[in-house]
C-alpha positions as CSV (number, residue, x, y, z in Angstrom):
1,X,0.0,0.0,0.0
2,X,1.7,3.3,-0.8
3,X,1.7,6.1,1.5
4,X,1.7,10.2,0.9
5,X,3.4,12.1,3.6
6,X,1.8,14.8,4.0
7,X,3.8,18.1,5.0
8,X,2.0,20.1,8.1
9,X,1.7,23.2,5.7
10,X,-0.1,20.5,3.5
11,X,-2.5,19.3,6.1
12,X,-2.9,22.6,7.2
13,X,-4.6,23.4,3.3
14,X,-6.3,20.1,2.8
15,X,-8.2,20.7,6.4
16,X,-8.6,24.4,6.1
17,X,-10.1,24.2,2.3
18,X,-12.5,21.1,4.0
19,X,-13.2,23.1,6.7
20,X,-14.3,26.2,4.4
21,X,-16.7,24.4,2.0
22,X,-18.7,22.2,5.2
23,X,-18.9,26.0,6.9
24,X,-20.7,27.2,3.7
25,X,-22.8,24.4,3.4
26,X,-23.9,24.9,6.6
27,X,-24.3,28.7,6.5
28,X,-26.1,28.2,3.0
29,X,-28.5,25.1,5.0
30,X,-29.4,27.7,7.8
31,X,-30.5,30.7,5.5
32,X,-32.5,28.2,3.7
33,X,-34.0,27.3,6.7
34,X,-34.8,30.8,7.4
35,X,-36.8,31.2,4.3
36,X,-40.5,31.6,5.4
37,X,-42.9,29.8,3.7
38,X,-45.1,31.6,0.8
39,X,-48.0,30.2,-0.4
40,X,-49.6,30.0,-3.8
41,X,-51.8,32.9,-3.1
42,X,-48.9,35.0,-1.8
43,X,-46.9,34.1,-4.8
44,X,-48.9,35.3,-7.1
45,X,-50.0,38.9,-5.0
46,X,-45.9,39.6,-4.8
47,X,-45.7,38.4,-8.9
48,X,-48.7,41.0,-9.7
49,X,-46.9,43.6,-6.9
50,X,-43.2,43.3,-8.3
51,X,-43.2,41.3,-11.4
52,X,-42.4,37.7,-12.6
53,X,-39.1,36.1,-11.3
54,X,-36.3,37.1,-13.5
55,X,-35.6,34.5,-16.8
56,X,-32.3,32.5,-16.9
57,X,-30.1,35.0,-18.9
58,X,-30.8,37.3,-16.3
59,X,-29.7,34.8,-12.9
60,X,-26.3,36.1,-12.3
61,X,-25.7,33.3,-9.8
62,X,-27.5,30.0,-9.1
63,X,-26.4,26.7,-7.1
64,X,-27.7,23.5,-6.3
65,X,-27.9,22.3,-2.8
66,X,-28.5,18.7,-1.3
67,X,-30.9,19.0,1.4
């Protein structure tokens, strides 16, 4: 079985970078959570209020997220 070695300065990335993406993960989870719950009817009184939500070309930013 072959071994790495890993240098401390190594380690110190590999944990710090794994460390990074569960904290946004986590931060990204609990503002989800936060989201209140809008109904149909609500929907469609903000939509008539404010407009439609915005077509593709105009998302600037959009991830996926296992819940």
């Amino acid at each position: 079985m072959a071994e790495e070695i890993l240098t401390l300065n190594e380690l110190r990335k590999v944990v710090k970078e794994v460390v990074e993406e569960v904290v946004r993960k986590e931060i990204l989870n609990l503002r989800i959570s936060l989201l209140p719950y809008v109904s149909d009817e609500e929907q469609k009184e903000i939509e008539s209020a404010c407009g439609k939500c915005p077509e593709s070309e105009e998302v600037v930013y959009e991830e996926d997220v296992e819940i």
